[in-house]
C-alpha positions, 0 to 999 in steps of 0.5 A, a space after each residue: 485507551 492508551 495514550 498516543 505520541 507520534 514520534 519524529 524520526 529521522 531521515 534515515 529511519 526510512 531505510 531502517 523500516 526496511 532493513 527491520 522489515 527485512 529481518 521481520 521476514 526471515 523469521 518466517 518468510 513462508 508464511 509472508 511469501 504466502 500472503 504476498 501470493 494470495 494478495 498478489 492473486 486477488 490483486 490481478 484477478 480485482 484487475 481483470 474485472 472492469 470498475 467492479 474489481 478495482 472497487 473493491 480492491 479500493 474498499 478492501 485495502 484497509 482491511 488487507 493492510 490492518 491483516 498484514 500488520 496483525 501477522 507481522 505482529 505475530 511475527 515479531 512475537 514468535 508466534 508460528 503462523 498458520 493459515 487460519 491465523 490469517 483471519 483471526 484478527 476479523 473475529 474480535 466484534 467489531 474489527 471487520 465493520 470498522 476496517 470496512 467503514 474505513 475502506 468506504 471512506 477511502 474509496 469515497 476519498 479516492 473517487 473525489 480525487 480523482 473526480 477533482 483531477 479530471 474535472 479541470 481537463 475535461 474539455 481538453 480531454 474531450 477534444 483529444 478524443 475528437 469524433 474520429 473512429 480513430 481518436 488520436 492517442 499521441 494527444 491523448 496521451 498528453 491530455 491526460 498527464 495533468 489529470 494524472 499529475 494533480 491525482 498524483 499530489 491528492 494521492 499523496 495526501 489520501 496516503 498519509 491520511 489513510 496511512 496509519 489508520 487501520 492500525 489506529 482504528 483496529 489496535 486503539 479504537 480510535 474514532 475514524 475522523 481521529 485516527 485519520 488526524 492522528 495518522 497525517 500528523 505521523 507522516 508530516 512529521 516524519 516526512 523525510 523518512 517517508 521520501 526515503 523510504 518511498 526512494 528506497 523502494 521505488 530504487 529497489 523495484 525499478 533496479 531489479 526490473 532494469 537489471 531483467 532489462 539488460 539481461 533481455 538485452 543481452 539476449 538472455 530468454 524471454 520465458 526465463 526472465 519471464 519465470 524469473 520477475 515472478 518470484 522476484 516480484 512475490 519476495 519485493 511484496 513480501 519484504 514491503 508488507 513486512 516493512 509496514 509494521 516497524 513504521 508503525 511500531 516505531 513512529 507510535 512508540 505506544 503498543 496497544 494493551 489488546 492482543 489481536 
């Protein structure tokens, strides 16, 4: 097994993981812009079905994640990606049961969360809702905002747990409790560079649909800003999958001897 070292970077490493991200996606931005479609698709269908959907969008996200990565390895490698090499990663034995356990982990992870989160308000929650046909949503509203909070800070602490790890269990074979210990330290080492690179995104999203506002604004049609958000939105999701893999690459400067 190849020893491993998480690196501490710097603040600025976060915009850097985009800008290298960036010109990831310019090798081959078909091929991620059909990822991004095809994520994006499932995503919204996992949406439309009430608890079931949203499940196994929990429990499949390790496993999407660890598939992007594979890809933008083979990006990087200059290895021409087709569609069935979408899925190769999942024939070496083992792969697709590991990424799965580790989704059960993360689903159980985020159902305790959000149990914690709830548990607290419930009382207030309740009465917000009152026995009227009618509840009152103003009070709702502003019932739920500590739950959404405090699920907001454990949902801070499940990401940095869960951050690395497809990588950790998929390339290096790391036990899951091990890999789950390796991937906090990753990020609370490289705290600042994650706020930047969360500020960053979060900057480039809501810039993008505040500019889609104004032009609404200013009169411009609806259906055209309707047409144009949805590719805007596929090429966003496209440059942050891509920017998944220098974290990665650059935070664990060790690359894994296997070649998935």
């Amino acid at each position: 097994m190849t020893p491993l070292q998480a690196a501490i970077l710097p603040p600025s490493a976060g915009w850097s993981w985009i800008l290298q991200g960036y010109f990831l996606f310019r090798r081959q931005p078909m091929a991620m812009l059909f990822w991004s479609i095809v994520t994006s698709f499932f995503i919204n269908v996992g949406a439309l079905i009430p608890v079931l959907g949203q499940t196994v969008l929990v429990l499949l996200t390790p496993l999407l994640t660890f598939l992007t990565l594979c890809a933008c390895r083979k990006l990087e490698e200059g290895v021409r990606i087709v569609p069935g090499l979408w899925l190769q990663p999942l024939q070496t034995p083992g792969a697709t049961g590991a990424q799965l356990r580790l989704g059960l982990a993360y689903l159980g992870c985020s159902f305790i969360a959000a149990l914690a989160a709830v548990l607290p308000f419930l009382s207030s929650m309740l009465d917000a809702l009152g026995t009227a046909e009618q509840p009152d949503f103003a009070a709702l509203s502003q019932a739920i905002q500590g739950p959404m909070i405090v699920f907001g800070l454990f949902y801070v602490l499940l990401s940095a747990l869960f951050w690395h790890t497809p990588a950790l269990v998929g390339w290096h074979g790391l036990p899951m409790r091990r890999a789950l210990f390796y991937s906090m330290v990753a990020c609370w080492r490289n705290k600042y560079a994650i706020i930047v690179y969360v500020a960053s995104w979060a900057a480039v999203f809501f810039g993008l649909h505040g500019l889609l506002d104004g032009l609404a604004a200013a009169g411009a049609s609806t259906g055209l800003l309707a047409w144009l958000s949805l590719p805007l939105d596929v090429v966003v999701t496209a440059l942050l999958y891509c920017s998944f893999y220098p974290i990665y690459t650059t935070i664990f400067r060790a690359r894994p001897a296997a070649s998935t």
